[in-house]
N, C-alpha and C positions, 0 to 999 in steps of 0.2 A: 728692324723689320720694315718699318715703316720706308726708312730709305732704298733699304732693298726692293721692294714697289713700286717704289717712283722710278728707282732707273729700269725697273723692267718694264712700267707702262708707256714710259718717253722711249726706250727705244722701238718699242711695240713696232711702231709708226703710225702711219694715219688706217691702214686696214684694221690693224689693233682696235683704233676707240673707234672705229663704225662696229666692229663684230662685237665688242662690249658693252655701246649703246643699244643695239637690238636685244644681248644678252637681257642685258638690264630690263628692259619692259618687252614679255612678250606680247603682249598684244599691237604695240609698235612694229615689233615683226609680224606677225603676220598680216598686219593693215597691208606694208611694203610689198610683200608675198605675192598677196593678192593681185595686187595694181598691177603688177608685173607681169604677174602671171595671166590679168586682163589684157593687159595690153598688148601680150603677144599672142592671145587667141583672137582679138576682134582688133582691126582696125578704126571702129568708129572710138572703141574709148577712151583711149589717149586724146584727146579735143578737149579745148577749151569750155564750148558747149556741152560736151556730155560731162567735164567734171563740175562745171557749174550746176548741172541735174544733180550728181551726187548732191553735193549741197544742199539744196532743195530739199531733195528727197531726204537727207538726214537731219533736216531742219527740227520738226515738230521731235520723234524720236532721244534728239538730243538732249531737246530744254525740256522734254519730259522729265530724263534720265537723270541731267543735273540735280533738280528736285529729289528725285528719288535717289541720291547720293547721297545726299547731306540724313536719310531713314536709312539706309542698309550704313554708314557708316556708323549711326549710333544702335548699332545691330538689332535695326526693327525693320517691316517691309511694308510696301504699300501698294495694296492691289488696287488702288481705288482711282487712280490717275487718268486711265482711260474716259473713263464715266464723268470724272469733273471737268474735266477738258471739255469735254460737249455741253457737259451742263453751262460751263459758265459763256459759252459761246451761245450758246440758244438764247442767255439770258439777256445777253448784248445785244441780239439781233432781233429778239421780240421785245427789249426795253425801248430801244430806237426805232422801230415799224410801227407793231400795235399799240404799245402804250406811249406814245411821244415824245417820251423824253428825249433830253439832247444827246449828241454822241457822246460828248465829253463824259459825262454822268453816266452814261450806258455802259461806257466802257470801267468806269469806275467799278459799277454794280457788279461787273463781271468779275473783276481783279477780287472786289469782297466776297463774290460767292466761294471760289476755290478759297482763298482763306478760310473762309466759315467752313468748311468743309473739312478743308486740314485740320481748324481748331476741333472741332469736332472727334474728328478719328485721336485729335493727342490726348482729349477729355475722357474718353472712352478708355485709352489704355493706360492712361497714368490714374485717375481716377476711379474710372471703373473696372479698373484692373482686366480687364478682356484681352487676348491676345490680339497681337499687333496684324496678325491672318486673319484671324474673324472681324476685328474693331474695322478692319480695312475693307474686307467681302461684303460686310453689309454696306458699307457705302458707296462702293461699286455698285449694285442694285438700288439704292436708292438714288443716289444721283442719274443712273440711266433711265430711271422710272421719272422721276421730275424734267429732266431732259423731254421725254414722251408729253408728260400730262402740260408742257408749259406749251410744247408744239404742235401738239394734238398728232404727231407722226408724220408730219410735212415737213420738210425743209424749209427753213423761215431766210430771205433775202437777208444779204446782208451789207449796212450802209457802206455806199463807195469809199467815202472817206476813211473808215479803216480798211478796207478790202486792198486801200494800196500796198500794206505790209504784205501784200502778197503778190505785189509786180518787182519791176525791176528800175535801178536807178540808173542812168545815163543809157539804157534800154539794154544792158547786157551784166550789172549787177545787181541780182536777186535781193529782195528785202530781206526772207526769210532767212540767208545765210548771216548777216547784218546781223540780226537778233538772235538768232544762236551765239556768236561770236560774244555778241555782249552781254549775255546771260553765263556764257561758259568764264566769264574773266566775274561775273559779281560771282559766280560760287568759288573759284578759285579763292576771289578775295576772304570770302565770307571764312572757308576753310582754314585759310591758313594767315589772315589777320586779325581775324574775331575773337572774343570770349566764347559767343555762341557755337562757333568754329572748334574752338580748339577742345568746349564742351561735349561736341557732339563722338569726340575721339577718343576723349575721358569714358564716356557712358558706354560706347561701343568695345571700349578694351577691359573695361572691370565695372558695370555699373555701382553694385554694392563701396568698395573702392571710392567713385566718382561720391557716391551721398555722403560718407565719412569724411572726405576730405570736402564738404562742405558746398558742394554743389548741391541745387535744389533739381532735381533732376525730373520730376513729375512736370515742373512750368517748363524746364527745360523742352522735353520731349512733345509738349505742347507746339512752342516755338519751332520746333524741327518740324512738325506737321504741314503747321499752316506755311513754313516756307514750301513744302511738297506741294501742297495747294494753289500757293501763289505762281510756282513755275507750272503747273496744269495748267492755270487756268491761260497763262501767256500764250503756254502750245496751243489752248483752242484757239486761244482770237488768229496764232499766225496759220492755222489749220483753215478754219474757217475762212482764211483771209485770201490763200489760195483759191479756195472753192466756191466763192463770191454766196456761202450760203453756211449758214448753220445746220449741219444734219444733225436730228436725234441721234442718229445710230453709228455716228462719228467716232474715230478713235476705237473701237471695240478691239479688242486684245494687245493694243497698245505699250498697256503695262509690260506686260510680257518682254517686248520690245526691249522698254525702258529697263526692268532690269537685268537681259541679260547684253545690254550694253556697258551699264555698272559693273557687271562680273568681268564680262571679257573685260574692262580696259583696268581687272587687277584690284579691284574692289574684292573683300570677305564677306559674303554672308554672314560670319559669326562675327562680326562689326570689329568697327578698330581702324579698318584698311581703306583706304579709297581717295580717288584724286580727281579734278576736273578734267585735266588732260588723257587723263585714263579713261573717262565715260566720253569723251568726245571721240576718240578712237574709236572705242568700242562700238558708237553709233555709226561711223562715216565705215567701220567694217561693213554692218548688215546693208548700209546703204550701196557701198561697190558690190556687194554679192550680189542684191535686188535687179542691181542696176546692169551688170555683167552678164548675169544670167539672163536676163530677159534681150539684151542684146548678141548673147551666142544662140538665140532660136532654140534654151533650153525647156524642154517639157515642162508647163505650169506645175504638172504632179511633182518634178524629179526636183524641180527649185522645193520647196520642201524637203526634201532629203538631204539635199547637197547643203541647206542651209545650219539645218541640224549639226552635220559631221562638219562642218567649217566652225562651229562654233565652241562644239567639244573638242577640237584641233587647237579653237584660240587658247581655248582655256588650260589645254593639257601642257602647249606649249610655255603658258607661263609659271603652271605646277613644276613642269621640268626646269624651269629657270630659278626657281624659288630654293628646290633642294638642292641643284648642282653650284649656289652662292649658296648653303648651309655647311655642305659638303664641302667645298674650299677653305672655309672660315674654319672648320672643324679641324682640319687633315692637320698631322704636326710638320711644322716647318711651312704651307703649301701658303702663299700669299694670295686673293684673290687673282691676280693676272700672273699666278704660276703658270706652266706653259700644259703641265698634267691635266690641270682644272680646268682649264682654258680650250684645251682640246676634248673633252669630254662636253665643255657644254656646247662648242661649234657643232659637235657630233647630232647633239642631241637637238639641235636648232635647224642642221640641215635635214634630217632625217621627217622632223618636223613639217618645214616648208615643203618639201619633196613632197610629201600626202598630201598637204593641201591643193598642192601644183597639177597632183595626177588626177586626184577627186573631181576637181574640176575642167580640167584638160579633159578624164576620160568620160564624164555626162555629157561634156559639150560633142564631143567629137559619135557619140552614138545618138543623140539627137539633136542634134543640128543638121541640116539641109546639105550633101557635098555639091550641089549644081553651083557653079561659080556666075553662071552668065544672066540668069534668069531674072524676070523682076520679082522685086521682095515686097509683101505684103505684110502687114499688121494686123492682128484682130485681138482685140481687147475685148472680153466678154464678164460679163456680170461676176458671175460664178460657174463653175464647171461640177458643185455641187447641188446640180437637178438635170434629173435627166433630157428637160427640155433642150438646154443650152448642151451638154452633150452633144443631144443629136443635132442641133445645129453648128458646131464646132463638126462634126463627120461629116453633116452633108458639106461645108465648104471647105473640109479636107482635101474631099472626094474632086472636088468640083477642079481646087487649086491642082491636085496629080495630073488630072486630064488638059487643065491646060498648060501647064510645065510651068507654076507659077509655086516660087518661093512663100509660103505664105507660115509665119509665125503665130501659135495661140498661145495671149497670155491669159489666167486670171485672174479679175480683181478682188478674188471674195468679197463680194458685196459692199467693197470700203470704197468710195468715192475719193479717198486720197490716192490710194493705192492705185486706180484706174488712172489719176490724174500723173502719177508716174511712169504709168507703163506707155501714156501717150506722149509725154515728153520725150521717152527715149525712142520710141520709132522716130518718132521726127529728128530728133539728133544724128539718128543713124542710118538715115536717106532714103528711107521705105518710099517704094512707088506711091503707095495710098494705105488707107487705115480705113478698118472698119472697127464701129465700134458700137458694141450694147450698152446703153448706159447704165451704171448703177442709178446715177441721177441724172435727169435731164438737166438740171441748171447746175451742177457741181462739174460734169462734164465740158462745161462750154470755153474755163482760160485754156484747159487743154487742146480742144478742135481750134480755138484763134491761134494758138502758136502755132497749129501743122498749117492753117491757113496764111499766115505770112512767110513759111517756108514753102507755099507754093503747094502742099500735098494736098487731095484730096481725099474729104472723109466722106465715108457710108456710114450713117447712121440706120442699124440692124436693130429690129423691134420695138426700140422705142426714139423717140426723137432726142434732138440736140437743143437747147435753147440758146440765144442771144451769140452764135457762131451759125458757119457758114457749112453747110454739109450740098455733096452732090446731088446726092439723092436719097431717101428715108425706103428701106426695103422695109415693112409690116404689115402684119393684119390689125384689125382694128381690136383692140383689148377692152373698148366701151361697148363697141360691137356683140365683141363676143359674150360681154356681161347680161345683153338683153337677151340674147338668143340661150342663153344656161339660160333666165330668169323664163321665157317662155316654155322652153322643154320642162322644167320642172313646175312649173304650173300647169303645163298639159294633162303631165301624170300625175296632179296629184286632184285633176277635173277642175281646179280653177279655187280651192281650199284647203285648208292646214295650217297648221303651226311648222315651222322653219328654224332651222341656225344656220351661222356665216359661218365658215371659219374662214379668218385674213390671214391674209400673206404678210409677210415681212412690214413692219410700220416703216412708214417714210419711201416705201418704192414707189416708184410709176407705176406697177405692174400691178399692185393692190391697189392701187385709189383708183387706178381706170376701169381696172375690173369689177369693184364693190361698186362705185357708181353707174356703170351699164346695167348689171344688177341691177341695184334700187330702183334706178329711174323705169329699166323693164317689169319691175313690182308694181308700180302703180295702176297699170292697169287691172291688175287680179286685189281686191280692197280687200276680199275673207281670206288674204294667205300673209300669217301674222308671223313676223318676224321677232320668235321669241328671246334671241340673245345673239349676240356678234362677239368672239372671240378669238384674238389673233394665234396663229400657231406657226407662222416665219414659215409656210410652204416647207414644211417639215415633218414626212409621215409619222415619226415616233412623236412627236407636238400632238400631232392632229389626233393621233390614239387616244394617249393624255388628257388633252382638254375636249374628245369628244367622250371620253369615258368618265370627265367629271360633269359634263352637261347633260347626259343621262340621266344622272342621280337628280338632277333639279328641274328635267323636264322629258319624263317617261311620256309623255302622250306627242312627242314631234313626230312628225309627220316624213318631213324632207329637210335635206343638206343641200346645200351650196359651198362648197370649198373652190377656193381662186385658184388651187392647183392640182392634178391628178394625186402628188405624193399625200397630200394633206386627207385627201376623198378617201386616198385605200388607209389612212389610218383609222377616218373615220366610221370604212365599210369593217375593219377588222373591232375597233370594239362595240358596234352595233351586233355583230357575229350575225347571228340566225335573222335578226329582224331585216341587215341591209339587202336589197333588191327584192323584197317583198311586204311587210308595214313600213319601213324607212325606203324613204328614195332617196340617192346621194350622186349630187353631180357632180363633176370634176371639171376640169380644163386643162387646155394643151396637147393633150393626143397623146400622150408616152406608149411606148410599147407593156409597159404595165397597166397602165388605164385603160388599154383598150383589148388587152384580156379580161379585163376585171368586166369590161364593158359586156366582151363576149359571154362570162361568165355567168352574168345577170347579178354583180353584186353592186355593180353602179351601172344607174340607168342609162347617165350618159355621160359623154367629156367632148367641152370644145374644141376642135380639132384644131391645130395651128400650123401644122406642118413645121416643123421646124427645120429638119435636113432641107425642105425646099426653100423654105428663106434662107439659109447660109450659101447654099448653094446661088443662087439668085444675087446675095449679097458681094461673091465672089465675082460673079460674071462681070457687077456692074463696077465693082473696082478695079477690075482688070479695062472696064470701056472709058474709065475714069483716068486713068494715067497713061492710056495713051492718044487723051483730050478728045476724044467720042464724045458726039450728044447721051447724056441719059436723064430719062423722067424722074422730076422732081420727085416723084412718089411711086413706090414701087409695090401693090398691095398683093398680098399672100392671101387667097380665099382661105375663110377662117367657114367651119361645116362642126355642125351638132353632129355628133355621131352615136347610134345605140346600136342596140342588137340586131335592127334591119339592116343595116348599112355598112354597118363595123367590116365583112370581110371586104372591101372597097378599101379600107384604108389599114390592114392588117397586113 
């Protein structure tokens, strides 16, 4: 039998072992798929420069994933990775800042904290028998809670000297691809020349098994930890290293990432399975989808979808590959490279590839732009989950149809990495100019230096750019707008009361400018007593929540201050009867919901921002921008208090 194989696989020929190499690892195949099927819908991505992005962008992702290899192979998971990643990066950047220690040491402190962390999580499950989901969920929340209390919610600078693992070497090879590379060969190693290694594959195919034949499997699974740990805490410092900044709020859903990079690249959940070159696949997959999709001008909402069914495609593809080599091995007589078997599983790999091809062929071609001649614009926004940036995403819709200007909106959900990718690829992919909201102002800035040496010009929309180079800053003033909420609410309330905050999102620009116009607008009113500040992420069902537990502890408040309309109508719905009549509750931004609410009388007021008219505006002066027009340094959007006098003026 054996002979009979060899001469059917030598004659095969060479299309033979490519169709049996892809057989062989689906997620191989559909990486291939992909690329290809990228490459013939967009000309920018085949480049040099855009697969160097990929890179980039699958960098952190990867050396997450590795870590959390060496836990799904010994069939345990680890939701915690996102959270220590930031952790141990906040801890490098305020070790080396605030507390002065050296780098050297800083960075040491860092590598120990994901350790501690991992050991931790292995303590808990080998010892304190919790499962490996809960042992892991709680330190997701605690590590992103320590992350907060060590940075107080600011972004903390981070030293030059490690920040270079996040440039490039002879000015065209990436760090962070460097250190993926050689984190993806120590887990190879670790896997498949180690005890620990070969432990980890013991524990995940039979633990019970594994203890009998004399493994210690509880110190073991410790070890598996803290290596999960150790590779987090690498992806913060090369995260951070990018962003020239440690965000608290860094990495958030991360995990997620990381393992369904493990799965697609043929990793088991029910442990046992799993390989380095599979999770590296499996990452540099999400990373060309990211990366493809945001250069075919696909809808930010529809990139969510397409990524979803791309990924149950990777996976399904390699379940069809799994049974159709059971199915061979089984059949009597049938060799694996029989010609029956052989053509069953081509069948079932084109059939395959083909959905991958059209899924993404048919999102790109129904939103994507068909004007061929037009200039193409960028706009990278925060989040497209608040209605502010909505409407400023329509107004420079609106603006870009009228003047026949190609213009692309991505978003960054609020990830400072994320945005730092979607600005690499406009730039890679020749956009006249970019606009862009920052998640951060200083996490933002390697991404504007790159479009700036390729000669593009950025708009910085709402909030500014730090230590880069922008055309012109389109905003209203958001310290502005803090005094003018702090004045109207002290109007109404004759210049006395008790008050609560609710903040925005820790670590934004948009909350520290706003609470501090606030404040510093408080000091003038000295009897209007600021009974408690509570964040709720400008998130109306937040804002419900923590304003329906600050009730309970302080029935006698008088007025709200919330940093954004969403948060105000959570706060106006569980004040119920009392809001716009004992409770006064102010908002900001002007939403079309706040400012019914406004009409309504259950919020007295909200800062107006206009948002459609700065997107709009932002679009004008990117279009005056690239075809080398003068335009003002600063571009201000009259920011107006609005209540129930005034309201039908901007209804």
């Amino acid at each position: 039998m054996a002979t009979e194989t060899l001469k059917s696989d030598t004659g095969a020929g060479g299309t033979s072992v490519i169709r049996r190499v892809l057989l062989d690892n689906g997620a191989l195949s559909a990486l291939v798929v992909l690329v290809v099927a990228m490459s013939l819908l967009s000309g920018d991505f085949l480049t040099t420069q855009n697969l160097l992005n990929v890179g980039v962008q699958a960098a952190v992702t990867a050396i997450l994933a590795f870590g959390v290899t060496f836990v799904i192979v010994s069939a345990g998971i680890d939701l915690s990775v996102g959270s220590v990643a930031a952790l141990s990066a906040t801890v490098l950047a305020w070790s080396a800042t605030s507390a002065g220690v050296p780098v050297v040491l800083a960075v040491v402190l860092a590598i120990v904290t994901g350790i501690a962390c991992g050991f931790v999580n292995g303590a808990l499950i080998s010892y304190g028998k919790l499962p490996p989901f809960i042992a892991t969920l709680a330190m997701l929340s605690i590590a992103r809670g320590l992350s907060l209390v060590i940075s107080q919610g600011s972004p903390i600078a981070f030293p030059d000297s490690v920040s270079r693992l996040g440039d490039t070497l002879g000015g065209w090879l990436p760090v962070p691809v460097l250190v993926m590379i050689a984190m993806g060969l120590i887990t190879a190693l670790i896997l498949g020349r180690t005890f620990i290694g070969r432990s980890m594959y013991a524990i995940g195919g039979n633990e019970e098994a594994a203890r009998l034949s004399g493994l210690r499997v509880k110190r073991q699974k410790i070890v598996i930890y803290a290596l999960s740990g150790l590779f987090a805490a690498v992806a913060g410092i090369v995260l951070a290293s990018r962003l020239v900044s440690a965000q608290p709020q860094a990495a958030q859903g991360y995990e997620l990432d990381a393992i369904a990079a493990v799965v697609i690249g043929g990793a088991s959940l029910a442990g046992g399975v799993g390989k380095a070159s599979g999770t590296l696949i499996g990452a540099l997959i999400l990373a060309v989808l990211r990366n493809g999709l945001n250069l075919l001008s696909v809808s930010a909402f529809w990139q969510q979808v397409v990524i979803g069914v791309v990924i149950a495609l990777a996976v399904l593809l390699d379940t069809l590959r799994r049974k159709a080599g059971s199915g061979a091995a089984s059949s009597a007589g049938a060799a694996p490279g029989a010609p029956g078997s052989g053509r069953r599983g081509a069948l079932k790999f084109a059939g395959a590839a083909l959905a991958v091809a059209l899924v993404v062929g048919a999102v790109s071609y129904f939103n994507s732009s068909s004007s061929g001649g037009t200039k193409k614009v960028g706009m990278s926004l925060s989040t497209l989950n608040n209605p502010f940036f909505v409407q400023m995403k329509e107004g420079a819709q609106a603006e870009a149809e009228k003047a026949g200007i190609d213009l692309t909106v991505t978003d960054a959900q609020n990830d400072a990495s994320q945005q730092a990718n979607q600005l690499q690829n406009f730039t890679s992919s020749g956009v006249s100019s970019i606009i862009v909201n920052p998640v951060d102002s200083d996490a933002v800035g390697p991404g504007v230096r790159s479009a700036n040496k390729a000669d593009i010009p950025v708009i910085a929309a709402d909030r500014g750019v730090n230590k880069a180079d922008t055309a012109t800053l389109v905003a209203s003033d958001n310290v502005a707008g803090g005094k003018l909420a702090a004045d109207a609410l002290a109007d109404k309330l004759g210049g006395k009361g008790s008050i609560v905050i609710l903040q925005g999102t820790a670590g934004t620009s948009a909350s520290r400018e706003r609470g501090a116009g606030f404040t510093e607008g408080l000091k003038a009113y000295p009897d209007i007593k600021v009974v408690a500040k509570q964040p709720a992420d400008f998130d109306r069902t937040k804002g419900l929540d923590v304003m329906t537990n600050l009730i309970q502890s302080h029935p006698g408040v008088t007025g709200v201050f919330a940093e954004n309309d969403e948060m105000a109508l959570g706060a106006a719905k569980a004040l119920g009867s009392k809001a716009g009549k004992s409770v006064s509750v102010v908002g900001f931004d002007g939403t079309p919901d706040g400012l019914k609410a406004v009409e309504a009388g259950t919020l007295y007021a909200s800062v107006a921002q206009q948002p459609a008219e700065l997107g709009k505006i932002a679009v004008q002066n990117a279009v005056k921008a690239a075809k080398d027009e003068k335009v003002a340094s600063t571009v201000k959007v009259p920011v107006k208090v609005v209540t129930r006098k005034n309201v039908a003026d901007f209804s």
